[in-house]
mmCIF file as gemmi writes it, N, C-alpha and C atoms, coordinates in Angstrom:
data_model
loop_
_atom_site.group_PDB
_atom_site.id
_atom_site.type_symbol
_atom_site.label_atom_id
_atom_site.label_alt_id
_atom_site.label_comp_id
_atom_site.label_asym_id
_atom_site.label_entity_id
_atom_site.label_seq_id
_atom_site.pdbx_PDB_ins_code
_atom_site.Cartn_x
_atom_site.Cartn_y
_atom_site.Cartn_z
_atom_site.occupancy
_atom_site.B_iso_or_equiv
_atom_site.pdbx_formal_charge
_atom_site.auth_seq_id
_atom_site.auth_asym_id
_atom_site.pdbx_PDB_model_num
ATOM 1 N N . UNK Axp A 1 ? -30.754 -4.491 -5.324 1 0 ? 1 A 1
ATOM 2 C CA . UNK Axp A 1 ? -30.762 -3.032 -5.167 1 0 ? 1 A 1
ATOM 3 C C . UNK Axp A 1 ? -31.67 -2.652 -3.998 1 0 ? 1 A 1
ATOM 4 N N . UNK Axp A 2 ? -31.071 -1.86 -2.88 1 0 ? 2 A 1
ATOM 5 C CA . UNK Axp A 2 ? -31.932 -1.503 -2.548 1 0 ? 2 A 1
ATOM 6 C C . UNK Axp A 2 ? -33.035 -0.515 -2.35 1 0 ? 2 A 1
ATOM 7 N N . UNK Axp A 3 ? -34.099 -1.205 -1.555 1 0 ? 3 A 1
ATOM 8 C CA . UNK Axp A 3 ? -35.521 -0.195 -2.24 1 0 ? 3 A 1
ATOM 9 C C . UNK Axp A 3 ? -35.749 1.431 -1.955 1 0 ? 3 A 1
ATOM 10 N N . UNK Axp A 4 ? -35.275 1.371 -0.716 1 0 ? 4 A 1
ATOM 11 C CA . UNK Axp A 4 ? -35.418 2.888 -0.007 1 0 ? 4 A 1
ATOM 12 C C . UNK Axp A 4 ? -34.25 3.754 -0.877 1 0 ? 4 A 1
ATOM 13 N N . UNK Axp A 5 ? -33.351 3.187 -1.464 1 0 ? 5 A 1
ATOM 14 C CA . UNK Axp A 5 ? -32.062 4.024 -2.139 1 0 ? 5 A 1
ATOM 15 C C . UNK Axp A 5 ? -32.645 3.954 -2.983 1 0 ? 5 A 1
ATOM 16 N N . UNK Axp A 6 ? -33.355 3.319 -4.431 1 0 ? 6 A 1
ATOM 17 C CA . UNK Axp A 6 ? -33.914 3.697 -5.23 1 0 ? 6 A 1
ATOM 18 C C . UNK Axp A 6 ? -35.353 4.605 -5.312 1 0 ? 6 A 1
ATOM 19 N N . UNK Axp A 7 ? -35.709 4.619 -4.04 1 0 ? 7 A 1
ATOM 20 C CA . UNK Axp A 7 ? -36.905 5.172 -4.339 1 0 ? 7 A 1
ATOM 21 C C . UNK Axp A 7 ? -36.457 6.836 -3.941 1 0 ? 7 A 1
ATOM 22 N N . UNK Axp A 8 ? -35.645 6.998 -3.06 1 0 ? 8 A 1
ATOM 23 C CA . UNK Axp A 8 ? -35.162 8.454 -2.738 1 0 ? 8 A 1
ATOM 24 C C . UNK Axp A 8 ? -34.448 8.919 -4.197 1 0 ? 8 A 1
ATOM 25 N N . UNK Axp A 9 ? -33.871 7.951 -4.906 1 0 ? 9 A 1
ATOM 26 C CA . UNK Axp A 9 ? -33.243 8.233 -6.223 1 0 ? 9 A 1
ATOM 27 C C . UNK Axp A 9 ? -34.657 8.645 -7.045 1 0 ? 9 A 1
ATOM 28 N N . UNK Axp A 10 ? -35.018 8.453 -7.364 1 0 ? 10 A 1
ATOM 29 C CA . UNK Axp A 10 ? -36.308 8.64 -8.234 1 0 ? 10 A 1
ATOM 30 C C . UNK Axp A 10 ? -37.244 9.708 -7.613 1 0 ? 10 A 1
ATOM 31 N N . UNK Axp A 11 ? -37.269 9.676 -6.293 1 0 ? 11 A 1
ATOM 32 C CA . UNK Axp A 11 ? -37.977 11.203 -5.869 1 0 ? 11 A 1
ATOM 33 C C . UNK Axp A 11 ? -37.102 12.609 -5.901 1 0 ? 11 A 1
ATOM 34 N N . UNK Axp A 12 ? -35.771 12.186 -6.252 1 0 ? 12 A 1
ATOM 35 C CA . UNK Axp A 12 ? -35.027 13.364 -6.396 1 0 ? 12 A 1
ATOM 36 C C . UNK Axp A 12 ? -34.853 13.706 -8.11 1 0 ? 12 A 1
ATOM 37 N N . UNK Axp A 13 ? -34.995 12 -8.205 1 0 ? 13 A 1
ATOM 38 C CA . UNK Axp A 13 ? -35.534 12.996 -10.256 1 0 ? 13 A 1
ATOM 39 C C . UNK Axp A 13 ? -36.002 13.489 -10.615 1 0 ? 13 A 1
ATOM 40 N N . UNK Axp A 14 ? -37.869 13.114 -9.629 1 0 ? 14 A 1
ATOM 41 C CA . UNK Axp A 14 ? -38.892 13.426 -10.104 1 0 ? 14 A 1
ATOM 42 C C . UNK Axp A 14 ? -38.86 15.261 -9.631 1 0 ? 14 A 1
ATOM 43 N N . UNK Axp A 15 ? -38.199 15.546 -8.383 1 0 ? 15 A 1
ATOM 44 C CA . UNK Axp A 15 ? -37.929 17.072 -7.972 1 0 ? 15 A 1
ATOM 45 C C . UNK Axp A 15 ? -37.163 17.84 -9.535 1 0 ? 15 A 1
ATOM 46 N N . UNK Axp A 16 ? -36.29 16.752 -9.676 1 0 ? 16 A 1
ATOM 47 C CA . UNK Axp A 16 ? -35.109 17.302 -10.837 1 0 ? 16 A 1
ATOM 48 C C . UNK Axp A 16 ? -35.567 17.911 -12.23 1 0 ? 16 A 1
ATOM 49 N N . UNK Axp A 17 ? -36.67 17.014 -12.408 1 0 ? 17 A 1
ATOM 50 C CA . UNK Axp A 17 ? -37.676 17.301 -13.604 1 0 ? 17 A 1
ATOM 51 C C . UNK Axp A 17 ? -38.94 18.254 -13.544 1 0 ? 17 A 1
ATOM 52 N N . UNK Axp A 18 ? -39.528 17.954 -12.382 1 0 ? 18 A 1
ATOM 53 C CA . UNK Axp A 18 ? -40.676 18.559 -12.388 1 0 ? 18 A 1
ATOM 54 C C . UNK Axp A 18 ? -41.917 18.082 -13.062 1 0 ? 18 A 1
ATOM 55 N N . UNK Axp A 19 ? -42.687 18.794 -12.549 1 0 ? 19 A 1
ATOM 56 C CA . UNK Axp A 19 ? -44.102 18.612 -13.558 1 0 ? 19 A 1
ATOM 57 C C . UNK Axp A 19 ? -44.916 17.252 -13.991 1 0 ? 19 A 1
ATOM 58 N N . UNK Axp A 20 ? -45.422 17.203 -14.352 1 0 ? 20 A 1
ATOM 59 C CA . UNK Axp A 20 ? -46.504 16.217 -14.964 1 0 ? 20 A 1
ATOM 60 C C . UNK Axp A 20 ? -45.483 15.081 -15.564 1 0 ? 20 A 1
ATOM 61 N N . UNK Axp A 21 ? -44.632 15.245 -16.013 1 0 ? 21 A 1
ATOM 62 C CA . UNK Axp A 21 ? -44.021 14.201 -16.452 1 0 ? 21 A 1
ATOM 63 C C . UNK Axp A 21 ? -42.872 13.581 -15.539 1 0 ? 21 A 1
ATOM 64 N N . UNK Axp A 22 ? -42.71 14.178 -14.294 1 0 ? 22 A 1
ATOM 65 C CA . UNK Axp A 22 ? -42.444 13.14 -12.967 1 0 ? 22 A 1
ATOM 66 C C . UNK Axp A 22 ? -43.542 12.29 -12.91 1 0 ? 22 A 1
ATOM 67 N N . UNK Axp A 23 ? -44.375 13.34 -12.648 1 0 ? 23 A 1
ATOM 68 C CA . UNK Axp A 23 ? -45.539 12.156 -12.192 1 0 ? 23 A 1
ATOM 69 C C . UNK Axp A 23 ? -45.663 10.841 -12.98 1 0 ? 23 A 1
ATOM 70 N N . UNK Axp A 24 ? -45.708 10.863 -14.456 1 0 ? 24 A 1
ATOM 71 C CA . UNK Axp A 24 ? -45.894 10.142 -15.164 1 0 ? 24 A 1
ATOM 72 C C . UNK Axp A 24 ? -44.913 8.604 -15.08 1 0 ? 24 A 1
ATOM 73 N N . UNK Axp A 25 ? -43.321 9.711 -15.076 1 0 ? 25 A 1
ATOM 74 C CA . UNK Axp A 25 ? -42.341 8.418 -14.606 1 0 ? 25 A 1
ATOM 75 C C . UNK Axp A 25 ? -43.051 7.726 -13.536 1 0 ? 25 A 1
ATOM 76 N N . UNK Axp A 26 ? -42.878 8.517 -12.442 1 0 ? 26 A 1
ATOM 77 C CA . UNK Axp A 26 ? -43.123 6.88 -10.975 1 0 ? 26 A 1
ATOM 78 C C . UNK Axp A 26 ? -44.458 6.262 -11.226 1 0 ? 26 A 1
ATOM 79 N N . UNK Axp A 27 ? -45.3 6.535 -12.048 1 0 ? 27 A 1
ATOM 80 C CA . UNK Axp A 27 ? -47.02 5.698 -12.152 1 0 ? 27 A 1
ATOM 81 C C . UNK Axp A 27 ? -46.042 4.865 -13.545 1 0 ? 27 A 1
ATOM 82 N N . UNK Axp A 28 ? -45.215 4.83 -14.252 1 0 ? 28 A 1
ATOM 83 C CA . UNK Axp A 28 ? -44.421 4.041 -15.207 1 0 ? 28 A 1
ATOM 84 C C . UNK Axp A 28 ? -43.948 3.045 -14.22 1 0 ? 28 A 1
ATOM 85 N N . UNK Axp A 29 ? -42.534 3.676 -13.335 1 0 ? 29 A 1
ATOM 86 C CA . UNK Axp A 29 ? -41.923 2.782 -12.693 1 0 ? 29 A 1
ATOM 87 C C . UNK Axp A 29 ? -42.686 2.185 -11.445 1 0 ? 29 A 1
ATOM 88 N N . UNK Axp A 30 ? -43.98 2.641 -11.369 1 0 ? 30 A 1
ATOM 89 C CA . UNK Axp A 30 ? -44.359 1.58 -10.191 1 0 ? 30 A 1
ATOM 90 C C . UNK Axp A 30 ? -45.117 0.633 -10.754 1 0 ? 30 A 1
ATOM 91 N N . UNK Axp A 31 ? -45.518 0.844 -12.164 1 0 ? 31 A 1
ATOM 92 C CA . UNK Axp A 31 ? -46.253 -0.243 -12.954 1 0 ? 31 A 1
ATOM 93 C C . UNK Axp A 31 ? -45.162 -1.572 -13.238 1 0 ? 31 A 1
ATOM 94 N N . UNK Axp A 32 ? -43.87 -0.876 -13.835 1 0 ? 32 A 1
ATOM 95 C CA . UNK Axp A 32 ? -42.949 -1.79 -14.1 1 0 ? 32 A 1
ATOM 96 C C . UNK Axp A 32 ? -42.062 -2.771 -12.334 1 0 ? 32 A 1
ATOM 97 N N . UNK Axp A 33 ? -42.18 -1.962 -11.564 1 0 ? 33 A 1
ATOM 98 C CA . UNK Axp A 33 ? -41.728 -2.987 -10.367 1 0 ? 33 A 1
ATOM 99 C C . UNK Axp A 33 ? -42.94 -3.565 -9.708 1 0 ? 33 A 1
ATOM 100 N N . UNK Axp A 34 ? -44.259 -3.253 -10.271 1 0 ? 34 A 1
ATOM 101 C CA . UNK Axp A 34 ? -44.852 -4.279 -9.292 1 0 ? 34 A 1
ATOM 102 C C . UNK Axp A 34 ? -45.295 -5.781 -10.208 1 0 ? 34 A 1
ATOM 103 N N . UNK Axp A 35 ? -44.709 -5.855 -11.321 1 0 ? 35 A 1
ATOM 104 C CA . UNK Axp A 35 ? -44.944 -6.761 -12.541 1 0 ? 35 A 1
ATOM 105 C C . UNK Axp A 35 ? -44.029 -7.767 -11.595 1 0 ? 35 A 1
């Protein structure tokens, strides 16, 4: 997968959602891809 397409995917969620609990996802998903 690539990285720049997933990461624009996930900054347009985090727009999609909003709030504190974007934030929360990408400090999740950057915990889980840097494992």
């Amino acid at each position: 997968m690539n990285v720049k397409k997933a990461f624009f995917a996930t900054l347009f969620f985090i727009m999609a959602v909003g709030g504190t609990s974007g934030l929360m996802l990408v400090g999740y998903s950057l915990i889980v891809h840097s494992r």
